[in-house]
N, CA, C and O atoms as a GROMACS GRO file, in nm:
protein
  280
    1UNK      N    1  -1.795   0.896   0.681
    1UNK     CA    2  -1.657   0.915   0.643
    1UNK      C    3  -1.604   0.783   0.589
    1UNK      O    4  -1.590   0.678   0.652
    2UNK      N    5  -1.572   0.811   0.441
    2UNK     CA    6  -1.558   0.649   0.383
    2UNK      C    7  -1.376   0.639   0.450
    2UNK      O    8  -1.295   0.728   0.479
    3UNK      N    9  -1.370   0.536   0.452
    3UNK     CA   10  -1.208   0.511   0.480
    3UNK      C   11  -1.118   0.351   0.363
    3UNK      O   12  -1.150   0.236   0.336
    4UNK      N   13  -1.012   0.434   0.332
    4UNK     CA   14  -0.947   0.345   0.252
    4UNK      C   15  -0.856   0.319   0.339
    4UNK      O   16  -0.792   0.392   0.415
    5UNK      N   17  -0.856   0.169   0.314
    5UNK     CA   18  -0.686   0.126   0.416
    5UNK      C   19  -0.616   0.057   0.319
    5UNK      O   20  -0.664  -0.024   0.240
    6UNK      N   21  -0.491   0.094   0.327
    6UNK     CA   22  -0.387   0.003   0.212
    6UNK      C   23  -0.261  -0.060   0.298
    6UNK      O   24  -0.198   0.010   0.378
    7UNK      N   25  -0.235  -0.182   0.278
    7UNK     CA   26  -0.094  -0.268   0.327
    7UNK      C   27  -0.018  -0.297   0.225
    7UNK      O   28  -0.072  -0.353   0.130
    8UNK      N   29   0.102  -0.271   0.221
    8UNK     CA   30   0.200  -0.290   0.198
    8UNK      C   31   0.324  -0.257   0.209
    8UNK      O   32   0.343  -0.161   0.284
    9UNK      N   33   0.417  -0.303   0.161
    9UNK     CA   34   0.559  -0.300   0.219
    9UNK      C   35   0.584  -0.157   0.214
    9UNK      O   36   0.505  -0.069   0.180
   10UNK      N   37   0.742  -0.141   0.264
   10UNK     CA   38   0.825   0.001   0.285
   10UNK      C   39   0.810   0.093   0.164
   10UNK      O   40   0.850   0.055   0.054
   11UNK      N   41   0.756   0.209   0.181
   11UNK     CA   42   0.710   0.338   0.082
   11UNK      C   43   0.832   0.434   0.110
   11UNK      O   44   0.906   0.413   0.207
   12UNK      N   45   0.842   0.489   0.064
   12UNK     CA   46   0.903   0.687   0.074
   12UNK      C   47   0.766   0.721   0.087
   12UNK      O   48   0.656   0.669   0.065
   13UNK      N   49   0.814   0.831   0.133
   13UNK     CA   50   0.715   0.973   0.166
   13UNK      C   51   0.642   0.979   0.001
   13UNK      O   52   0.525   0.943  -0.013
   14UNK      N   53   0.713   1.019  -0.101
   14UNK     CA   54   0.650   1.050  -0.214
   14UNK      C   55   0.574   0.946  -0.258
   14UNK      O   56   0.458   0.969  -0.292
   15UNK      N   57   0.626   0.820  -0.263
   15UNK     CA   58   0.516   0.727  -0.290
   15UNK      C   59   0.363   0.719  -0.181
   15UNK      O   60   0.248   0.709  -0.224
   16UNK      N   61   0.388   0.724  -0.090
   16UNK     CA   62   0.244   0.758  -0.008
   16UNK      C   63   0.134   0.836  -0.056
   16UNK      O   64   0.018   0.814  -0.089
   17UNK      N   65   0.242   0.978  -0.047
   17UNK     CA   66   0.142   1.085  -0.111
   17UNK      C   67   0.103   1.026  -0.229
   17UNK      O   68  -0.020   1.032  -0.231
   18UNK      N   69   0.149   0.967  -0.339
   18UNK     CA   70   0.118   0.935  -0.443
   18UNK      C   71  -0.023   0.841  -0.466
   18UNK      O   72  -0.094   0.845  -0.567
   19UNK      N   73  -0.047   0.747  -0.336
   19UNK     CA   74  -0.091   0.676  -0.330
   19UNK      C   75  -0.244   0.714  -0.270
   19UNK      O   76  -0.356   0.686  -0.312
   20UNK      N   77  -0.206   0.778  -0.170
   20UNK     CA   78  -0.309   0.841  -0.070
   20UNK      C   79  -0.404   0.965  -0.223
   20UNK      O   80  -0.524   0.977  -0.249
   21UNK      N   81  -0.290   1.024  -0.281
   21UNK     CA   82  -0.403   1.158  -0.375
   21UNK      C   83  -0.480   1.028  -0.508
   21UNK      O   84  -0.600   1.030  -0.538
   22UNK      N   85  -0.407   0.955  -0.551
   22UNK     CA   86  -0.433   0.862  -0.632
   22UNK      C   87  -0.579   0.759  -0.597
   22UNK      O   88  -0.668   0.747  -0.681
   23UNK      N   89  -0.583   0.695  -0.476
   23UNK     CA   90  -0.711   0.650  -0.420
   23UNK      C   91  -0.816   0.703  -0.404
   23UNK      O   92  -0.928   0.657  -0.426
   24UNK      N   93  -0.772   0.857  -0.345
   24UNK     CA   94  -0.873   0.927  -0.315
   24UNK      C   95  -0.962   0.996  -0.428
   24UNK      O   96  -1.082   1.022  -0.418
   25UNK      N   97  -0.881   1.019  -0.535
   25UNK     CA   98  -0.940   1.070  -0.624
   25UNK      C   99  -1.024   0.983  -0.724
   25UNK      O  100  -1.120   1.029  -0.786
   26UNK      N  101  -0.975   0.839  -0.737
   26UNK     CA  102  -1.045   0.726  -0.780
   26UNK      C  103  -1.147   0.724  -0.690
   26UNK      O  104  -1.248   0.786  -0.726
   27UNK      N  105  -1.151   0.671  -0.584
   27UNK     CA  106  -1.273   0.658  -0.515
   27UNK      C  107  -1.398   0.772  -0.513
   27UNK      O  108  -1.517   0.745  -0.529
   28UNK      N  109  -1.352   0.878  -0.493
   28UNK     CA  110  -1.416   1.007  -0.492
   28UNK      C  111  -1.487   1.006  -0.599
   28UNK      O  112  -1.606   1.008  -0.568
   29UNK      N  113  -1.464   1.004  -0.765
   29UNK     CA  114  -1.536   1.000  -0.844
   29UNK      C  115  -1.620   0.844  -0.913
   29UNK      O  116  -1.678   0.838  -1.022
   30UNK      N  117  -1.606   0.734  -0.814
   30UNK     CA  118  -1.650   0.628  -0.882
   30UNK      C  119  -1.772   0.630  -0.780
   30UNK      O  120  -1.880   0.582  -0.813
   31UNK      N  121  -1.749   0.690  -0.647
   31UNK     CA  122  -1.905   0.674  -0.541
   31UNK      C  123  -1.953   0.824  -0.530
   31UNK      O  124  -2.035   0.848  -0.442
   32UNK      N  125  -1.926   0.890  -0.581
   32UNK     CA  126  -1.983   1.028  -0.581
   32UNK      C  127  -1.948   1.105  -0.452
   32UNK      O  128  -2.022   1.192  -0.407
   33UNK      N  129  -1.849   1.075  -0.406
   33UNK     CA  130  -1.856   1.140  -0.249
   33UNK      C  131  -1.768   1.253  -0.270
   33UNK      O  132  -1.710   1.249  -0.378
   34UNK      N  133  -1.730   1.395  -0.165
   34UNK     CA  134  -1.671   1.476  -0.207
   34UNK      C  135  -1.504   1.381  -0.134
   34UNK      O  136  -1.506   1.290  -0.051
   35UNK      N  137  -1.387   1.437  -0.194
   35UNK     CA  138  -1.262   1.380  -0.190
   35UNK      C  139  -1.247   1.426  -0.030
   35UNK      O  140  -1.204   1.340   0.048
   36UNK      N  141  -1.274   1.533   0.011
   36UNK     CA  142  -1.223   1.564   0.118
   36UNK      C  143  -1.302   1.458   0.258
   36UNK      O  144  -1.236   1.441   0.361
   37UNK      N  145  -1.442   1.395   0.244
   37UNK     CA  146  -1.486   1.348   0.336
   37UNK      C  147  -1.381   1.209   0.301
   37UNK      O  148  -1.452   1.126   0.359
   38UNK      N  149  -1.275   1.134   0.253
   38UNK     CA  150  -1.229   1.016   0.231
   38UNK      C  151  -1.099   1.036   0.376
   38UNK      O  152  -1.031   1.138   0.388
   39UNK      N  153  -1.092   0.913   0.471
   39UNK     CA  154  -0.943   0.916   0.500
   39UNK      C  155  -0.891   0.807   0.441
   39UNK      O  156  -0.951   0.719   0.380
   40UNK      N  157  -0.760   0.820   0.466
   40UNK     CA  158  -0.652   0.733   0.415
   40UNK      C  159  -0.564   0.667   0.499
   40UNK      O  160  -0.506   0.750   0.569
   41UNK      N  161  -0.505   0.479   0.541
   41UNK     CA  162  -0.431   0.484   0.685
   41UNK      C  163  -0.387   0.392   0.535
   41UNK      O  164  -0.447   0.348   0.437
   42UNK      N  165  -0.237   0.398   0.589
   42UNK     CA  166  -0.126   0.331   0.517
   42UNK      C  167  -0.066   0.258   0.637
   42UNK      O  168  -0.025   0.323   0.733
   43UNK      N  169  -0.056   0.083   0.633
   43UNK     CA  170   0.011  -0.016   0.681
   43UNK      C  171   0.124  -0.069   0.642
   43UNK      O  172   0.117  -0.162   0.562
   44UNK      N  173   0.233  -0.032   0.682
   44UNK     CA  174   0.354  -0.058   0.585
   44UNK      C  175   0.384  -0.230   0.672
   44UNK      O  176   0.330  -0.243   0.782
   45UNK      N  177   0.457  -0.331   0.625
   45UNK     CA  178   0.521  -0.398   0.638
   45UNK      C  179   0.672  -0.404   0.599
   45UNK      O  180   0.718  -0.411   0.485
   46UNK      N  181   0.719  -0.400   0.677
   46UNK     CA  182   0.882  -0.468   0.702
   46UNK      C  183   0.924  -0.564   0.634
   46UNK      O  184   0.877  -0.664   0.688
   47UNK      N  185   0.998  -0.602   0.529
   47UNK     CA  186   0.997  -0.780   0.463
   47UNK      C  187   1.065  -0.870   0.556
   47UNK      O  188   1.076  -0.988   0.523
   48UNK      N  189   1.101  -0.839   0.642
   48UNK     CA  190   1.144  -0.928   0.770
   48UNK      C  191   0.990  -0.950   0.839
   48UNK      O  192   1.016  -1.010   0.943
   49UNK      N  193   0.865  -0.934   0.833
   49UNK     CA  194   0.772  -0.903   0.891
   49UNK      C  195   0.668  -0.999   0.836
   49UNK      O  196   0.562  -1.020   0.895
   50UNK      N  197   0.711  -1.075   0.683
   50UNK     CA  198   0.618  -1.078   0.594
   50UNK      C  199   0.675  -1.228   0.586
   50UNK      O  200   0.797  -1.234   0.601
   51UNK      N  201   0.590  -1.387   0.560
   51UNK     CA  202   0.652  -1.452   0.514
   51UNK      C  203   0.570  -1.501   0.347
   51UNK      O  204   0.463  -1.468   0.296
   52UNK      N  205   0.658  -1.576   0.311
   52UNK     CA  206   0.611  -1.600   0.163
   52UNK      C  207   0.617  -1.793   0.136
   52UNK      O  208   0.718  -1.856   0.166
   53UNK      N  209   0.517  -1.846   0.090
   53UNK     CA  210   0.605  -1.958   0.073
   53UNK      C  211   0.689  -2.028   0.194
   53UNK      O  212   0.757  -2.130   0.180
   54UNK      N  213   0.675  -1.967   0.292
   54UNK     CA  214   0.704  -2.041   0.442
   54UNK      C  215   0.827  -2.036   0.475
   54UNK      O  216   0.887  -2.122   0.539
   55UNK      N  217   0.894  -1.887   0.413
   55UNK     CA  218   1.018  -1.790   0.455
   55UNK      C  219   0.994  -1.673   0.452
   55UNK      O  220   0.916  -1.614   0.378
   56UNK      N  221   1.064  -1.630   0.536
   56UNK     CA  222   1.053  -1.485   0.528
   56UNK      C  223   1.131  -1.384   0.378
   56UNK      O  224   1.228  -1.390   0.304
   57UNK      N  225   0.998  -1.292   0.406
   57UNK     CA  226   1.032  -1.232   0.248
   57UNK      C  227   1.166  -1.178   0.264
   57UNK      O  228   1.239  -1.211   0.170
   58UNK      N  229   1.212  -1.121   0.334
   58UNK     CA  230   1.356  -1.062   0.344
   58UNK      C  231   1.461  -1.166   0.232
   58UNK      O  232   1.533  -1.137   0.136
   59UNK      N  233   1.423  -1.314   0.308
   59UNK     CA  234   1.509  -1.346   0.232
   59UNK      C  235   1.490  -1.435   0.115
   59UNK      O  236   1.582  -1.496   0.061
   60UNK      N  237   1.341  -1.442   0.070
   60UNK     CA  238   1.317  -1.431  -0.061
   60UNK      C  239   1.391  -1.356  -0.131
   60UNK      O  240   1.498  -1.389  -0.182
   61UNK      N  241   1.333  -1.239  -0.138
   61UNK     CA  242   1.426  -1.110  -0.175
   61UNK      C  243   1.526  -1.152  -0.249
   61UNK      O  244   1.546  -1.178  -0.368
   62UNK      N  245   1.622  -1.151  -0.087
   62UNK     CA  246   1.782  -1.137  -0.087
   62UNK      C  247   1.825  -1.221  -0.219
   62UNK      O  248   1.917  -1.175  -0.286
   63UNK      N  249   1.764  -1.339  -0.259
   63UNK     CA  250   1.796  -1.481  -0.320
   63UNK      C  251   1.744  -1.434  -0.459
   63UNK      O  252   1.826  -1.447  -0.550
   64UNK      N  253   1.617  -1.379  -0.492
   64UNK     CA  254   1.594  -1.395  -0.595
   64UNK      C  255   1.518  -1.253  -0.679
   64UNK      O  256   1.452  -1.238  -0.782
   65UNK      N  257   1.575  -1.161  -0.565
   65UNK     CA  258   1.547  -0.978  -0.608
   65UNK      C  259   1.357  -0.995  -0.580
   65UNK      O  260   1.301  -1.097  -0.540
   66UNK      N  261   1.278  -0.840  -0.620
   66UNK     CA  262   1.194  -0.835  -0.583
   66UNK      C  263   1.101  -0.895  -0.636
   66UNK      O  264   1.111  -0.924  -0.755
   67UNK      N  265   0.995  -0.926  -0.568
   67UNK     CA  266   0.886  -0.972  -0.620
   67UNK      C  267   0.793  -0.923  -0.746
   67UNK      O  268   0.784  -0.805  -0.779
   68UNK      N  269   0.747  -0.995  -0.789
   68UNK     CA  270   0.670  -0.911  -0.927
   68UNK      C  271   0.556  -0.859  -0.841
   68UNK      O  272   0.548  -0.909  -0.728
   69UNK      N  273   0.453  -0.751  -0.879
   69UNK     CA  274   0.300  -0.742  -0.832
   69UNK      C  275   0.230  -0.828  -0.925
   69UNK      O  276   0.258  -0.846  -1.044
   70UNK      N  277   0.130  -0.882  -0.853
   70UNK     CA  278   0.051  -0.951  -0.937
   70UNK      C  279  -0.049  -0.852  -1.042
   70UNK      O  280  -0.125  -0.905  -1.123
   0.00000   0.00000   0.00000
């Protein structure tokens, strides 16, 4: 049972699902496995939880809006 784990910050519900059918279906066809043997655990972080640069992201944030993704 292959397992994907993903971290990152605060999701909605729809973005999860989005994320969870999106992995699975990438992974599923790049290792040949069927989609249904894949699980999925989503780690959310808090930006009070997270520091950046040797502050907390919260108030990164607050100061200078969100972060880009790399």
């Amino acid at each position: 049972m292959p397992v994907i784990s993903i971290e990152a910050g605060k999701m909605d519900k729809n973005q999860k699902e989005a994320l969870i059918q999106s992995f699975t279906k990438s992974a599923s066809e790049i290792l040949h496995i069927p989609e249904q043997a894949f699980v999925v655990l989503i780690k959310e972080y808090d930006s009070d939880n997270v520091g950046a640069g040797g502050r907390m992201l919260s108030k990164v944030i607050a100061e200078s809006g969100p972060m880009p993704c790399p």
